[in-house]
C-alpha positions as CSV (number, residue, x, y, z in Angstrom):
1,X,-38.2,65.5,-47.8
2,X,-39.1,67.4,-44.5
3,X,-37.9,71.5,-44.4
4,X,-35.9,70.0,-41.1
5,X,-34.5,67.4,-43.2
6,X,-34.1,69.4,-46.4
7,X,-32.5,72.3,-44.0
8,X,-29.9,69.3,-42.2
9,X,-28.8,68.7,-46.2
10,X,-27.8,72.2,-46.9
11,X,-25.9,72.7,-44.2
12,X,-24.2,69.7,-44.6
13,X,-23.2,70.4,-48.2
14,X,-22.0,74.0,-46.6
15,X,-19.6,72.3,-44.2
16,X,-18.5,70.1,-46.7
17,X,-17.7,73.4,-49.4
18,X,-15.7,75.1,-46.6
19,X,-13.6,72.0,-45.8
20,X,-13.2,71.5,-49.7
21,X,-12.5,75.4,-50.1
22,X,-10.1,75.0,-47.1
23,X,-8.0,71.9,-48.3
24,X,-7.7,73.9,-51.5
25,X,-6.4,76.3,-50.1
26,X,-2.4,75.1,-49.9
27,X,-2.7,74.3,-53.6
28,X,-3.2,78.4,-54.2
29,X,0.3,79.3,-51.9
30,X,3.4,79.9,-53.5
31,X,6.7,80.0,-53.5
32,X,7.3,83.3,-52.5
33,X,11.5,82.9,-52.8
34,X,12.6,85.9,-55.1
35,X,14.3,84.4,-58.9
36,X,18.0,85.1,-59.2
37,X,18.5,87.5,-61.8
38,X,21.0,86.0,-64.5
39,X,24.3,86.3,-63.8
40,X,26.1,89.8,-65.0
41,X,29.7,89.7,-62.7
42,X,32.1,86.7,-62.3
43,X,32.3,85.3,-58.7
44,X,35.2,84.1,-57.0
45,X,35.7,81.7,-54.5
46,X,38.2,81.9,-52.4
47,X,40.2,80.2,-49.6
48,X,37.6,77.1,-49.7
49,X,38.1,73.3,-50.5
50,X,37.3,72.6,-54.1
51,X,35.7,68.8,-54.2
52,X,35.5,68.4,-58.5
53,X,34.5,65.2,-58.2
54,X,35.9,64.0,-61.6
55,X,39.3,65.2,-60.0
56,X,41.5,64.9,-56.7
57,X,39.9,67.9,-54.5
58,X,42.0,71.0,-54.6
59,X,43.3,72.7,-51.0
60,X,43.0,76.2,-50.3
61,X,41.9,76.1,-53.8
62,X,39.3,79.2,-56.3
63,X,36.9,78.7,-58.1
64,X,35.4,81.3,-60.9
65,X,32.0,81.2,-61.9
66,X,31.5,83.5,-65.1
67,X,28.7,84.1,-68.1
68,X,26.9,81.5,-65.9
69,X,30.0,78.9,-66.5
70,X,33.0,77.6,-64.6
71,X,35.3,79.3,-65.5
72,X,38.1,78.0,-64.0
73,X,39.9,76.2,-60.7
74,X,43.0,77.2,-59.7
75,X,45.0,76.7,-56.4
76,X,45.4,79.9,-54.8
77,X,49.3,80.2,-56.0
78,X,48.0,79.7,-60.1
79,X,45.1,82.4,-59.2
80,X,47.7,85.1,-57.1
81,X,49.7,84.6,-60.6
82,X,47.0,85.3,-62.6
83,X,45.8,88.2,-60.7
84,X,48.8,90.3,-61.2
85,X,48.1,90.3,-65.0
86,X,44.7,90.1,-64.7
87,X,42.5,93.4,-65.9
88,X,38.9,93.2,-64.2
89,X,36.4,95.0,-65.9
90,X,34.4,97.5,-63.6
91,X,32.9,96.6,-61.3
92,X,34.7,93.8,-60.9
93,X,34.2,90.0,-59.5
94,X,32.8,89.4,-56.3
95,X,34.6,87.9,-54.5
96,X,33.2,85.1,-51.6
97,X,35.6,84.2,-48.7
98,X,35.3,79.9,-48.9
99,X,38.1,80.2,-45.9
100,X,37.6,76.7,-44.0
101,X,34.2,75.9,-46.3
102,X,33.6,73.2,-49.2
103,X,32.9,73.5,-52.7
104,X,31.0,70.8,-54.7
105,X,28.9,70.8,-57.6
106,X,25.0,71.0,-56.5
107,X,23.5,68.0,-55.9
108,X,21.1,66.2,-58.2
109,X,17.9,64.1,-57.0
110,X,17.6,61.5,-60.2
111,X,14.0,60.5,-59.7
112,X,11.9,62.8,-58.2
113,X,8.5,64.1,-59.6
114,X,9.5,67.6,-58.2
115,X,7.2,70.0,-59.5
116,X,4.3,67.5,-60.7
117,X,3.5,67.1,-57.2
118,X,2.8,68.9,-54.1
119,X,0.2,67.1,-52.0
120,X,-0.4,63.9,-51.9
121,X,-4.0,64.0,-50.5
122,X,-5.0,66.7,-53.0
123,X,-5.8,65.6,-56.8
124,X,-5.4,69.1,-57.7
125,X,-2.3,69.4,-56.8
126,X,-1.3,66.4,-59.0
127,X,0.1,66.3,-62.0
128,X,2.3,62.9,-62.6
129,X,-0.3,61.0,-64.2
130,X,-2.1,61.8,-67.5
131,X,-5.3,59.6,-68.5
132,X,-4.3,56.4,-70.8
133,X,-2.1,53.4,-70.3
134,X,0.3,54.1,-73.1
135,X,0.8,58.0,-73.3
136,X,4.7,58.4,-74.5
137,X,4.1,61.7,-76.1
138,X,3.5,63.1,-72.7
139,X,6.1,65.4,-71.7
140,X,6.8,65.7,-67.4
141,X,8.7,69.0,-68.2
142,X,5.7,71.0,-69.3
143,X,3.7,70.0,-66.4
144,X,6.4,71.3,-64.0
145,X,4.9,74.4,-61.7
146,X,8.4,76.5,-61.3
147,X,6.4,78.2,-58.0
148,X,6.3,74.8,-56.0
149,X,7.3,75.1,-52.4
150,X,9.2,72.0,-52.8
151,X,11.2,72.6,-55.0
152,X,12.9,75.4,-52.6
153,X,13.2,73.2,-49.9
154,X,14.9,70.8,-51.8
155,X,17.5,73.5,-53.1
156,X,18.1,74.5,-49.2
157,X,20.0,71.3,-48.6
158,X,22.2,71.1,-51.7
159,X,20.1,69.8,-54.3
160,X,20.3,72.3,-57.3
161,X,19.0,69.7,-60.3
162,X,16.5,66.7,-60.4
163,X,15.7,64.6,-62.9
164,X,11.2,64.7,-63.3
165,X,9.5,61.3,-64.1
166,X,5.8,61.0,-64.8
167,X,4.1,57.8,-63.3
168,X,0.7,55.7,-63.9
169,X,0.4,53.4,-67.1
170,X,2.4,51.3,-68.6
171,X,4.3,54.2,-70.7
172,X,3.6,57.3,-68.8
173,X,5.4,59.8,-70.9
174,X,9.1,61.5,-71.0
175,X,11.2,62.0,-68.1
176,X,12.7,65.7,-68.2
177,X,15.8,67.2,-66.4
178,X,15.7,70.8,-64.6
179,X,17.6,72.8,-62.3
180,X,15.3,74.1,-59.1
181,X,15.5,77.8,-59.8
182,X,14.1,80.0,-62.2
183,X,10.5,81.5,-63.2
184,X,9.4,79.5,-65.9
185,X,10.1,75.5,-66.7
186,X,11.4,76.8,-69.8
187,X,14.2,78.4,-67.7
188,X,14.3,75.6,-65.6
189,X,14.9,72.8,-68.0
190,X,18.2,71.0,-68.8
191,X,16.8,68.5,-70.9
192,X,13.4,68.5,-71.9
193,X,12.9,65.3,-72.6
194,X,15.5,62.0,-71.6
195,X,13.7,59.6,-73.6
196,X,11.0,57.4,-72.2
197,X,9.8,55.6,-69.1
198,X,8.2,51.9,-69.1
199,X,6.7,50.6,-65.7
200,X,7.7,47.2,-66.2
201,X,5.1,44.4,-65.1
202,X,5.3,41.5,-62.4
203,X,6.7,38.9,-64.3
204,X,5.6,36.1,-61.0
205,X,1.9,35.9,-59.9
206,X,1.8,37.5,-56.7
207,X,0.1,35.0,-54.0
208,X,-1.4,36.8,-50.8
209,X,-5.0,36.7,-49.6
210,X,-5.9,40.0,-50.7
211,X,-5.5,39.0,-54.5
212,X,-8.4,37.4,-56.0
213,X,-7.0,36.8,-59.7
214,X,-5.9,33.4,-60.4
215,X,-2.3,32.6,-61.0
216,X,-3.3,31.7,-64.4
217,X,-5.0,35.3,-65.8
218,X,-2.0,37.1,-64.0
219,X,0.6,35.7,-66.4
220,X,-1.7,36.2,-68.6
221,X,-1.9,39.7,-68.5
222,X,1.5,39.8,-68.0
223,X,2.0,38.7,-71.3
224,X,-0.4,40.9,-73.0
225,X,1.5,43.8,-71.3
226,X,5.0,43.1,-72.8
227,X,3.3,42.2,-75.8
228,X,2.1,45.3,-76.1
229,X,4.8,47.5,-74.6
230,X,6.7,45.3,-78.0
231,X,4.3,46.6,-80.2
232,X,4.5,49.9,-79.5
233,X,8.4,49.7,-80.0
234,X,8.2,47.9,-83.3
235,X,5.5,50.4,-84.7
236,X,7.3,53.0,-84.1
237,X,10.5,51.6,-86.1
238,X,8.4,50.8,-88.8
239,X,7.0,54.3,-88.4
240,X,10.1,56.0,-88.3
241,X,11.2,54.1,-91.6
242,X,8.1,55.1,-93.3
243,X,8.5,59.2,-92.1
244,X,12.0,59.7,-93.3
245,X,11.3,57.6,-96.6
246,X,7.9,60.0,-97.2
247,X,7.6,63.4,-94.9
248,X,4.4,63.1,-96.1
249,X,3.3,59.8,-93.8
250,X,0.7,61.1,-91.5
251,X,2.0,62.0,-88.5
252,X,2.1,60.1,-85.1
253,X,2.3,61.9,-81.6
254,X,3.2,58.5,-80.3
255,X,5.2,57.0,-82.4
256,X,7.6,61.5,-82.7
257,X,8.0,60.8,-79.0
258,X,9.8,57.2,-79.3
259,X,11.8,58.5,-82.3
260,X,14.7,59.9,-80.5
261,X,15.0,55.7,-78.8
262,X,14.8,53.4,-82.0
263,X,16.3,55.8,-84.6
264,X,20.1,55.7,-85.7
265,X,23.4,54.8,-83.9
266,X,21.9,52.2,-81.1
267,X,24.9,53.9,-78.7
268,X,23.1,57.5,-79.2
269,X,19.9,56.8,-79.0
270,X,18.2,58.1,-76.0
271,X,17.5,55.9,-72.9
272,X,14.3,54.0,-72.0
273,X,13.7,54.0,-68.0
274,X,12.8,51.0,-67.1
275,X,11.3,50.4,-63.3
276,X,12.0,46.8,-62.3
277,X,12.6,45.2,-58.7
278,X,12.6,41.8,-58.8
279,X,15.2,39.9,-60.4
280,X,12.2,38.0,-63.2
281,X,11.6,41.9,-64.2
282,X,15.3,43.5,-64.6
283,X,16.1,39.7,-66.6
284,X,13.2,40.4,-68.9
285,X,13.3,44.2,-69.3
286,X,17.1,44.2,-69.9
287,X,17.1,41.0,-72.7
288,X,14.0,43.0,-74.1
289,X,15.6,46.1,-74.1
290,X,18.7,44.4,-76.1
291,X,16.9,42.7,-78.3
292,X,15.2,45.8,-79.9
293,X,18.4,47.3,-79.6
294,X,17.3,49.6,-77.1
295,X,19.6,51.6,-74.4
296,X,17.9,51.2,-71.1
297,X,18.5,52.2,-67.1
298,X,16.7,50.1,-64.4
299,X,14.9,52.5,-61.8
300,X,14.5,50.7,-58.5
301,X,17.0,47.8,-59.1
302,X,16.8,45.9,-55.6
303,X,17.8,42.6,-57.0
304,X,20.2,44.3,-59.3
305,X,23.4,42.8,-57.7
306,X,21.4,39.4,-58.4
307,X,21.8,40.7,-62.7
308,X,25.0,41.9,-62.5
309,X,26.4,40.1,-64.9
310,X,23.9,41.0,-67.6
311,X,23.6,44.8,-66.5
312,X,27.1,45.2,-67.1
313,X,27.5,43.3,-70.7
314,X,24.7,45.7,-71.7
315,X,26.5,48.8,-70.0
316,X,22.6,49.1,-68.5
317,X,22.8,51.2,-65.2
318,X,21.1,51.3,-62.9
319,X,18.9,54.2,-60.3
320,X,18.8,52.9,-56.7
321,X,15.3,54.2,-55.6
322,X,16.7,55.0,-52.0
323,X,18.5,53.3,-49.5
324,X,16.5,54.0,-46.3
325,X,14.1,51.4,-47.1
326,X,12.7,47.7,-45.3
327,X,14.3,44.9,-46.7
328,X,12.9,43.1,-49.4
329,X,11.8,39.2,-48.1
330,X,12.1,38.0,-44.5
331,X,15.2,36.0,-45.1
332,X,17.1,39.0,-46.6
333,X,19.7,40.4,-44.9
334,X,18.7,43.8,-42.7
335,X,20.7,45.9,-44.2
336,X,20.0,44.5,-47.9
337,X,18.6,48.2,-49.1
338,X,21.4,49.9,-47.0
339,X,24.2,48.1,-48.5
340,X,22.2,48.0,-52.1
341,X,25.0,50.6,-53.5
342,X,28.0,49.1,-52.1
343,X,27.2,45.7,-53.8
344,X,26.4,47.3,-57.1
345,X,30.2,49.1,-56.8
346,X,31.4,45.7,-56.1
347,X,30.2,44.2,-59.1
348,X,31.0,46.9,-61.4
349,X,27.5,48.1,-62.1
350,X,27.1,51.7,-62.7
351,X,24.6,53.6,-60.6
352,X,23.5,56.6,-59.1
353,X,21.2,57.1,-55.9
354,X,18.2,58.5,-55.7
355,X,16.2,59.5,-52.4
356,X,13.2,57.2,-52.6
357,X,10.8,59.6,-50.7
358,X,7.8,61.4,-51.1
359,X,8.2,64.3,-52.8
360,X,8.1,67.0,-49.5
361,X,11.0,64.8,-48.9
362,X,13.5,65.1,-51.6
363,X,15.9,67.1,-49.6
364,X,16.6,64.2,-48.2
365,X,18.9,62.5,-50.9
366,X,22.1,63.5,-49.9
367,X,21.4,61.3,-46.7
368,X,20.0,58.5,-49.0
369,X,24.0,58.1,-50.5
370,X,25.2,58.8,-46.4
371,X,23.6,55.7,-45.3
372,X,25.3,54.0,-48.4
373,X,28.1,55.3,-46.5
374,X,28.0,53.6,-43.7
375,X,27.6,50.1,-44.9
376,X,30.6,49.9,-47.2
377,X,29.7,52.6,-49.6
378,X,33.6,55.0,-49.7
379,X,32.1,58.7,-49.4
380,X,33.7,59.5,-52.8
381,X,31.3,57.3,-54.7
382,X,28.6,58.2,-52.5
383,X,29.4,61.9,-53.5
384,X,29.6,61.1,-56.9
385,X,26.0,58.9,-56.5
386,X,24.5,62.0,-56.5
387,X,26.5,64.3,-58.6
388,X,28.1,62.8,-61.6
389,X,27.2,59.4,-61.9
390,X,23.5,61.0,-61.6
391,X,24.3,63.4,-64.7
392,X,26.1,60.8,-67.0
393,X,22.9,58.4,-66.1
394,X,20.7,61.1,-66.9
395,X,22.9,62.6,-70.2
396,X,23.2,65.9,-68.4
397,X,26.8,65.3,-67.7
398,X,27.9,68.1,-70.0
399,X,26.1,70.6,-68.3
400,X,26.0,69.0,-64.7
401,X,27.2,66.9,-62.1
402,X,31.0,67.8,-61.7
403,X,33.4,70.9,-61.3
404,X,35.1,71.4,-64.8
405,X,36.0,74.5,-66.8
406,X,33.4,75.1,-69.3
407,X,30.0,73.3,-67.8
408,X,27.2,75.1,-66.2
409,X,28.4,77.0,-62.7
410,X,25.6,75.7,-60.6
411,X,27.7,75.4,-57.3
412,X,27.0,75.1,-53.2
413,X,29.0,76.2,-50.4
414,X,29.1,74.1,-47.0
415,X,30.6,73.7,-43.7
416,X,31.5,70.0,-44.7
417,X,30.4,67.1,-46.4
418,X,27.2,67.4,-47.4
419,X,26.0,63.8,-46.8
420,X,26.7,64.5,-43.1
421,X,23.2,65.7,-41.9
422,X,25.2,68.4,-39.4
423,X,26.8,70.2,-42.6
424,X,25.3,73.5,-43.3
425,X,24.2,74.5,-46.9
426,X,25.8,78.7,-46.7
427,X,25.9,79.1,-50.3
428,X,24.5,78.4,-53.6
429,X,24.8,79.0,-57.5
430,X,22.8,78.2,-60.2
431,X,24.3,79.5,-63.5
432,X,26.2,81.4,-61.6
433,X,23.4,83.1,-60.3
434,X,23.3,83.3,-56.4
435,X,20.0,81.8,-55.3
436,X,18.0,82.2,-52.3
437,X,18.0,79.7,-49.9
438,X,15.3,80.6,-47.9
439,X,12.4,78.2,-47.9
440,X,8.3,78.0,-46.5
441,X,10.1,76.5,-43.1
442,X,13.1,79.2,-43.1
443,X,10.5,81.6,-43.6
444,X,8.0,80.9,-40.7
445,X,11.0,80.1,-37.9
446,X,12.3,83.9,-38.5
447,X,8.6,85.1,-38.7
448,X,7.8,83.1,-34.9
449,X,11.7,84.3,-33.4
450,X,10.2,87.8,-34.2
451,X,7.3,87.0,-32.3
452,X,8.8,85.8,-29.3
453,X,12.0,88.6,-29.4
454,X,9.1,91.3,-29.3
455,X,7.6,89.2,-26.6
456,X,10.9,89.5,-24.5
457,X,11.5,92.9,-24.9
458,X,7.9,93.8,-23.9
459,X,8.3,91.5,-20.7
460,X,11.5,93.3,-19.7
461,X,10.1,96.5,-20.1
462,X,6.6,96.3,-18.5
463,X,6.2,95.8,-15.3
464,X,3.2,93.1,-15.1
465,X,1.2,93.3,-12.1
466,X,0.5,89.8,-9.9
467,X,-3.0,88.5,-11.1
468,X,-5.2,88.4,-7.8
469,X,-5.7,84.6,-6.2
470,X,-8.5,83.1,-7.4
471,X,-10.5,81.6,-4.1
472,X,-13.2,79.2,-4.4
């Protein structure tokens, strides 16, 4: 190689270092929100409309938020009562004027990979997808960066709580539950593990010119995958058996992670997440499921109104994976995915809605349910889409999900509904803590209405000379 040529390569390999140093670069920012502290004074909420969701909303109602629990709502009469015998210890609640706002429980984003993601160009920056097909022991929750810039923009519209799915493989790991505020996802968590996720396969040979494999060696596979994914199931049983008959059994990473699915009372066992679309997958994933006496959920669900019948005599729910999507064949009806939610209600199916985005874009559930809204969808089960029926789905509903005395007082204040994209997020508790809803966006538009305030003032006092004409 020439010293011209050999000089062209190292500069090439320089520019290439600097645009690799400089796309790295996002991964290293961080949220730079401050943690609430935990909470150390009751807050009351006063004057505001209190939406429970398990209950009739309460007018003019109070809310109290206390050791990081509701504890109580009142109508403003039952609170005056109990604030002439009340004795407040010093210093005292703090006390937030709700006059003409809304009080709901915060929002929760059931399928997200919040926290295992942050950009989608960047492998670095990834972390949804560990190496293997069959990986169960895999844990989302430990994986979850608690400084993500996501996760705060999320929060800024309402959505306190998400529930954290790995992806990739055929059994991908366990899904986790966490609330979006805290420094660690050990103070994040909820639920550190929900059970297990299977990515259910094609169960009809795709035909389209960019797929070489014969028709034949898809089923094929297809069959060597749920064959498989069976296995794994009856081992662990089988393994399970053979633990708690001798502790002494060797012990299984794999087979400790399905435990809490196949062992005891087949009504208490945890979940297994099952994605399926098409009607051939939610059939077969749902008779599986019941025949290894299995509890499942669908994730995705587009032809679930087509299984209705078989969802509900299994009690198997099911996630909608967003509603602002194309429908699903060319003879389908345009507003199939729009009206997905309203058909499942119909039928009786239980459900919960999920945003169906990218993950920058999670803050974008609440609209996910509004659109449900608008094609048949009544705004109280679209509220409850992404409240409590997205707890219960998830088994957070003890802690989440709804306004009740006793479960955790993670709260947000609006101006109004907030499926309606006009409605203003003003406050926000988690655990009674009073977060920050400031986000990376927040951030930069007060930095740039700095800049150009300073500008102003400096125009108005400065008397700026006419440049001179500029003559050819």
């Amino acid at each position: 190689m020439t010293a011209a040529a050999m000089h062209r390569v190292i500069g090439m390999v320089g520019v290439a270092a600097a645009i690799g140093l400089g796309c790295l670069s996002p991964v290293l920012a961080q949220d730079l929100t401050v943690k609430a502290p935990p909470q150390t004074r009751a807050v009351v909420i006063r004057g505001a409309t209190i939406h429970p969701v398990s209950s009739a909303p309460i007018e003019n109602g109070v809310i109290m938020l206390s050791g990081g629990k509701i504890e109580g709502l009142y109508t403003e009469q039952q609170f005056a009562e109990m604030e002439k015998v009340a004795s407040w210890a010093a210093p005292g609640p703090l006390f937030v004027d709700g006059k003409g706002k809304h009080v709901y429980p915060g929002m929760i984003a059931s399928y997200t990979q919040l926290g295992l993601d942050e950009i989608a160009m960047l492998d670095a920056s990834r972390d949804i997808n560990e190496a293997g097909d069959f990986s169960p022991e895999v844990r989302a929750i430990a994986a979850v960066n608690a400084d993500s810039n996501n996760l705060t923009v999320t929060r800024s519209n309402g959505v306190l709580a998400a529930g954290v799915f790995p992806q990739g493989g055929t059994m991908p790991g366990q899904p986790a539950v966490i609330k979006l505020e805290g420094w660690t996802w050990e103070e994040m968590a909820v639920s550190r593990s929900l059970g297990a996720v299977i990515e259910w396969p094609a169960m009809r040979p795709v035909q389209s010119f960019f797929v070489r494999t014969p028709e034949a060696e898809q089923r094929k596979r297809t069959r060597q995958q749920i064959e498989t994914i069976d296995a794994m199931f009856r081992a662990a049983k089988s393994y399970v058996a053979a633990k708690n008959t001798d502790p002494s059994t060797p012990t299984d990473l794999r087979y400790e992670a399905l435990r809490a699915c196949v062992e005891g009372d087949p009504k208490a066992r945890k979940p297994v997440y099952i994605t399926a679309n098409d009607v051939d997958q939610i059939n077969a994933a749902v008779a599986w499921a019941a025949e290894q006496e299995l509890r499942c959920v669908i994730v995705g669900g587009y032809d679930a109104p087509l299984c209705s019948e078989l969802l509900k005599k299994h009690d198997v729910p099911v996630i909608v994976q967003g509603t602002l999507r194309f429908p699903k064949r060319d003879d389908s009806d345009y507003n199939q995915t729009f009206a997905l939610p309203a058909k499942l209600k119909e039928l009786g199916v239980r459900f919960s809605i999920s945003s169906g985005e990218e993950t920058p874009h999670e803050r974008n559930t609440p609209y996910a349910a509004g659109m449900a809204i608008a094609h048949g969808l009544s705004e109280d089960d679209a509220i409850r889409s992404v409240t409590l029926s997205a707890a219960e789905i998830l088994g957070v509903a003890d802690h989440l999900g709804s306004l009740e005395k006793g479960k955790d007082a993670t709260v947000i204040v609006t101006t109004g509904s907030p499926l309606e994209i006009t409605t203003q997020i003003v406050d926000a508790f988690v655990d009674g803590k009073r977060i920050d809803l400031s986000n990376k966006q927040t951030k930069l538009y007060d930095k740039y209405k700095e800049r150009y305030r300073q500008m102003g003032e400096l125009k108005n006092e400065t008397k700026w000379d006419a440049a001179p004409a500029i003559k050819p």
